[in-house]
C-alpha positions in Angstrom: 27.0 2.3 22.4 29.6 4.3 20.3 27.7 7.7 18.4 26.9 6.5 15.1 24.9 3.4 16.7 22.9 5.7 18.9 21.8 7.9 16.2 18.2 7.4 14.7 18.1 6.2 11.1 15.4 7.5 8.9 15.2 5.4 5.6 14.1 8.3 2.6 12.5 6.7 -0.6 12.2 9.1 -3.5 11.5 8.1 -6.9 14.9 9.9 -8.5 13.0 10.5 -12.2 11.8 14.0 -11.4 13.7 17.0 -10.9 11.3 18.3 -7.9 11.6 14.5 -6.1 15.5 14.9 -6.6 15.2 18.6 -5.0 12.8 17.1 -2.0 15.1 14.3 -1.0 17.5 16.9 -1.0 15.9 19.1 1.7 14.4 15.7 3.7 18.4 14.8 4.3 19.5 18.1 5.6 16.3 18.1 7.9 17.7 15.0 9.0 21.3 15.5 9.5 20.2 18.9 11.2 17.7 17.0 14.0 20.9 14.9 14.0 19.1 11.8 12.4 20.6 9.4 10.0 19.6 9.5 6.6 19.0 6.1 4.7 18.7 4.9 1.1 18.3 1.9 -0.9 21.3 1.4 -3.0 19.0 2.1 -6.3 17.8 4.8 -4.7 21.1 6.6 -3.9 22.6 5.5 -7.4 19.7 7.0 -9.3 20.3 10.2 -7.2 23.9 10.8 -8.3 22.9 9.7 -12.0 20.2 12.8 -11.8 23.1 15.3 -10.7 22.7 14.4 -6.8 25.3 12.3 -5.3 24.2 12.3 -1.3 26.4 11.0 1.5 24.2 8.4 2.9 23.9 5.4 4.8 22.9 2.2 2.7 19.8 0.2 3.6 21.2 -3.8 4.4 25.0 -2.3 4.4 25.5 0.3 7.0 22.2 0.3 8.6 20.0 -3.0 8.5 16.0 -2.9 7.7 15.7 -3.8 11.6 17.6 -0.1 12.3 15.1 1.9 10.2 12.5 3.9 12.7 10.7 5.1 9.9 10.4 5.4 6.2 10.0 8.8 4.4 8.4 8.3 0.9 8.5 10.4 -1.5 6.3 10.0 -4.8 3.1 8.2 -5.4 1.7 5.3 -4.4 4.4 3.0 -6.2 6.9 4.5 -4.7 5.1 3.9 -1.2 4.3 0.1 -2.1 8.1 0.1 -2.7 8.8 1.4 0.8 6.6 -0.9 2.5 8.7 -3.9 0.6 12.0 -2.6 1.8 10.9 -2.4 5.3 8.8 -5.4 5.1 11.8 -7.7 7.4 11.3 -4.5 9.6 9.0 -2.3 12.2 9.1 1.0 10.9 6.1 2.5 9.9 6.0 4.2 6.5 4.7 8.0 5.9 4.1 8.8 2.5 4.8 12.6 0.7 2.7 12.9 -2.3 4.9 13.7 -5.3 2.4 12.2 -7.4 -1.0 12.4 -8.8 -3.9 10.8 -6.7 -1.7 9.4 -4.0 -3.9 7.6 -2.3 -1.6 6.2 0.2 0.2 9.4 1.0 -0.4 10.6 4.3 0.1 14.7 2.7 1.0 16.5 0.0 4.3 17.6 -0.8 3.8 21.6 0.8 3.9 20.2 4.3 7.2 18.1 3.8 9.2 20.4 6.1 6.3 20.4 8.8 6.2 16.4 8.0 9.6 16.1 8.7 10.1 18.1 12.2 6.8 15.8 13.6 8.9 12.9 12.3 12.0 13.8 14.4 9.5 14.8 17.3 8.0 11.5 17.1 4.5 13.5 16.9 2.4 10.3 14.5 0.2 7.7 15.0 1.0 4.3 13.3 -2.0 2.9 11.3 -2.0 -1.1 11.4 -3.2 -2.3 7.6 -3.9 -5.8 6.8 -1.8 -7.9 4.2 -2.1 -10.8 2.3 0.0 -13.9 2.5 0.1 -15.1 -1.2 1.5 -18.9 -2.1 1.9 -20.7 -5.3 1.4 -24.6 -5.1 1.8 -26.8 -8.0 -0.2 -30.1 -8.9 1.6 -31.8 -5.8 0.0 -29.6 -3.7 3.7 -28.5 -2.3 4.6 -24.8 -2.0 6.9 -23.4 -5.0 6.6 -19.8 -4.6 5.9 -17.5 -1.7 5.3 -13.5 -1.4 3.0 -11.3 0.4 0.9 -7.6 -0.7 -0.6 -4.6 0.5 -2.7 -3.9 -2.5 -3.7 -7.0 -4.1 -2.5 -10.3 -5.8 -3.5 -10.6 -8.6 -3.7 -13.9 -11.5 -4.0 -12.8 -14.8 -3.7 -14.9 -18.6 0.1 -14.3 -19.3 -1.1 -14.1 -23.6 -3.4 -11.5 -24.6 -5.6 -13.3 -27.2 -6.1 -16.5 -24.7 -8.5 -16.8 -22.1 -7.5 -18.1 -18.2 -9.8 -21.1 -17.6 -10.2 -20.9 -13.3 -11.9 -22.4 -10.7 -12.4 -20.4 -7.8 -12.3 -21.7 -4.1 -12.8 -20.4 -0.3 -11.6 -22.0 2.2 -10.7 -25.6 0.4 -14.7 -25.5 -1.0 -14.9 -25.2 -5.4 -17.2 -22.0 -5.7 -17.1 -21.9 -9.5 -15.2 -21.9 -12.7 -14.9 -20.0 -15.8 -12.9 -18.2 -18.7 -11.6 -14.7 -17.7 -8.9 -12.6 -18.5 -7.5 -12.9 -14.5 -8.5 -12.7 -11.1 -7.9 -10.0 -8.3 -7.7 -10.7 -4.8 -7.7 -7.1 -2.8 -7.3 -6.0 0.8 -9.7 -3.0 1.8 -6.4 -0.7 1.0 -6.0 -1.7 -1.8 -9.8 -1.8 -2.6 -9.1 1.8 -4.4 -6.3 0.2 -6.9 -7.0 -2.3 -9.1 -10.0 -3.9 -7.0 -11.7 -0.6 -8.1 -10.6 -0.4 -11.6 -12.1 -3.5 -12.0 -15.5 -2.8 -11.0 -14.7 -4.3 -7.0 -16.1 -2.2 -4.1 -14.9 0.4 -2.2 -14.1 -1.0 1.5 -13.2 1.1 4.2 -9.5 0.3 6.0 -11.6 0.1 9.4 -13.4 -3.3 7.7 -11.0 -6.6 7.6 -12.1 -7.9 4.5 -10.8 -9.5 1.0 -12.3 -8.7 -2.1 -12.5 -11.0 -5.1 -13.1 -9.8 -8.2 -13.0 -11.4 -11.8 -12.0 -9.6 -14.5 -14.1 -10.0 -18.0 -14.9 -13.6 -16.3 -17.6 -15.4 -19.3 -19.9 -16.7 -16.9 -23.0 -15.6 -15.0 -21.9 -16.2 -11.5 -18.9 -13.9 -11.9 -19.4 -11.3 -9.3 -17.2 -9.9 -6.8 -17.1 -11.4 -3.7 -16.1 -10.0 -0.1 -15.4 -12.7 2.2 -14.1 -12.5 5.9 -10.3 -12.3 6.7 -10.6 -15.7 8.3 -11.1 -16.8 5.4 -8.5 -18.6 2.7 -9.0 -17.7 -1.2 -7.5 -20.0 -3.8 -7.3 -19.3 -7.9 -6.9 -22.7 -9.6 -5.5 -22.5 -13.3 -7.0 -25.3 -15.1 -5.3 -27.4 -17.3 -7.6 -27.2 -19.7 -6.4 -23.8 -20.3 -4.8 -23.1 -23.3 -1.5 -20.7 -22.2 -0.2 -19.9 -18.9 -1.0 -17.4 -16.4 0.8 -15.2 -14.0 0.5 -13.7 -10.4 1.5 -10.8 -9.9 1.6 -8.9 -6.1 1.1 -5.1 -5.8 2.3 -5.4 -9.4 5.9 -5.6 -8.2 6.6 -9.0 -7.8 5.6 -11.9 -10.6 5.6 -15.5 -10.8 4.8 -17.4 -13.5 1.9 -19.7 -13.5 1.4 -23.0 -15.8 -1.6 -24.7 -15.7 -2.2 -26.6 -12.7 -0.9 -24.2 -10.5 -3.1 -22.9 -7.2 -2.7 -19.6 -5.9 -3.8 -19.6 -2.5 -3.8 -16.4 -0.6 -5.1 -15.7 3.0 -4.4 -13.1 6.1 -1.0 -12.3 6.5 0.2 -12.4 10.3 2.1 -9.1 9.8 0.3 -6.2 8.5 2.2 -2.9 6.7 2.5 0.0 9.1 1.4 3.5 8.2 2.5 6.4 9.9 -0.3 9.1 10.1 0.4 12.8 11.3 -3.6 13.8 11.1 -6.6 12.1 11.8 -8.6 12.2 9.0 -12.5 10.3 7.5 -12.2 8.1 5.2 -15.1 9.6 3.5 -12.7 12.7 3.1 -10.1 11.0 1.0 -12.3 9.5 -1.1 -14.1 12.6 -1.5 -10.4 14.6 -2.2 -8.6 12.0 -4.4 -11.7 11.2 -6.5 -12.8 14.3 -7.0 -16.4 13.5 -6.2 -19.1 16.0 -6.1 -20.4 16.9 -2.7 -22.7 20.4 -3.6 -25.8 20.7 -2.0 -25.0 18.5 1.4 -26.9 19.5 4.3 -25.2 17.8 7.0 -23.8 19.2 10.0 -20.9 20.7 9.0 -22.9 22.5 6.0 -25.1 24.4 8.7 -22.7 25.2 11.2 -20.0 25.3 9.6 -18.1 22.5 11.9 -17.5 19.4 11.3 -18.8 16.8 14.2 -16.3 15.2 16.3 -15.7 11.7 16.9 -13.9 10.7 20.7 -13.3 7.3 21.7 -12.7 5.8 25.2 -9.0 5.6 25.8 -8.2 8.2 22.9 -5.4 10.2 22.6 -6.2 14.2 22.6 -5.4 14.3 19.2 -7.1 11.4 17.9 -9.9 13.0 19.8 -10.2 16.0 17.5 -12.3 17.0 14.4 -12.0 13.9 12.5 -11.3 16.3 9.2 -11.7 20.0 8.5 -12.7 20.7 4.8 -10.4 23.8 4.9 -7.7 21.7 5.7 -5.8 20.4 2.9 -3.2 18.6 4.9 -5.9 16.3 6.7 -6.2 14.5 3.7 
């Protein structure tokens, strides 16, 4: 194995629009070359770089280095940008650690003062790799055969492709009719991305620990039009109706679309391969909600209010630091 092959290739995804993301994958690169890593980018990626003033020597994802080369994926921007990394590495292993350049973040694993400290950990291999559950999504047409074929983190979603026309459904678990009505679309949600569209839509919150999907109508006219939380065993299908008057389309993590005439099934179910999450601090759930949301916790009396510590949660077989305080409220970067 010649030097080049033996070095470790770290894919970087920044979102190139904003001066301080252009300055950070700057920085990440250097880190890299320094630990004597291999830096990575997409070929957009590296083109909208140099457009912004910042033409980096880099490897190219699928040309020098292929997806199955990549030991992990640096993110940096929002959650887009991470849903983005997850598809480029989705023929792949590596795990993906998200840098909040964003706003809520709510897949970032920190915020963007502890990308230097993010990055050393990443070279030291010093992470834990979170296992989330996706969704295989499929498109069938009045033959019942298979025309389309895609997967999501977040949700798939079916929704009336014209504005002033209604989506006539039918909804159906595992190969059973449940209902059918008029809405304006469907969503379909894992329990990550229960805090995207699922809960924009008036879906519930469901922790990442719970394997779960969440169905959720959206303006549905009828009055068994609730949202639903049904096992991950379990298969969902969206029927378009024919009688509906206009077409509808699906659209995954609202990155990839397919157009859907009437007739069409959307069937979506478990995927065999989940995403991969790197994590560099165990943290609650609870406390991300709490921190992203901005939700008002004065006046708790719990533990951590009286002593000031907040209780700590071990598990048989756990690592020593996956044994420690779950979250520390003083600590910004456990969030």
């Amino acid at each position: 194995m010649n030097t080049v092959d033996a070095e470790r290739s770290i894919l970087v995804v920044a979102h190139a629009h904003r001066d301080d993301t252009v300055v950070a994958a700057e920085r990440v690169v250097e880190a890299l070359r320094a630990a004597g890593a291999r830096p990575v980018f997409a070929a957009d990626d590296r083109e909208e770089l140099a457009a912004a003033g910042s033409p980096l020597d880099v490897a190219i994802l699928g040309v020098d280095v292929p997806v199955t080369g990549i030991e992990l994926a640096i993110v940096l921007g929002g959650d887009g940008t991470i849903l983005r990394a997850a598809e480029l590495v989705r023929d792949g292993t590596a795990p993906v650690l998200g840098i909040n350049m964003g706003h809520v973040g709510f897949l970032a694993e920190i915020e963007r003062d502890d990308m230097d400290e993010a990055v050393r950990r990443v070279i030291a291999r010093d992470y834990d790799v979170e296992e989330r559950m996706a969704l295989q999504v499929r498109v069938k047409d009045t033959g019942d055969s298979v025309i389309y074929e895609t997967w999501a983190l977040n949700e798939a979603t079916v929704e009336k492709a014209s504005r002033e026309r209604l989506l006539e459904v039918v909804v159906e678990i595992d190969g059973r009719p449940l209902s059918s009505f008029g809405c304006d679309g469907m969503v379909v949600s894992t329990p990550t991305g229960s805090t995207a569209y699922n809960f924009s839509a008036g879906g519930p919150v469901i922790w990442p620990t719970v394997e779960a999907i969440a169905v959720v109508p959206l303006s549905a006219h009828a009055l068994f039009a609730k949202p639903l939380v049904v096992g991950p065993e379990h298969s969902v299908a969206i029927e378009v109706l024919e009688r509906t008057n206009g077409t509808g389309i699906l659209w995954c993590d609202g990155r990839r679309s397919h157009d859907l005439p009437p007739g069409a099934r959307v069937v979506v179910r478990r995927s065999d391969r989940p995403v991969r999450l790197a994590r560099l601090h165990p943290a609650q759930f609870t406390d991300r909600l709490v921190r992203k949301f901005h939700l008002p916790v004065e006046g708790w009396r719990g533990p951590a209010a009286i002593t000031g510590v907040m209780p700590v949660r071990r598990t048989e077989g756990s690592s020593t630091r996956a044994a420690l305080t779950d979250a520390a409220p003083d600590r910004e970067d456990a969030l």
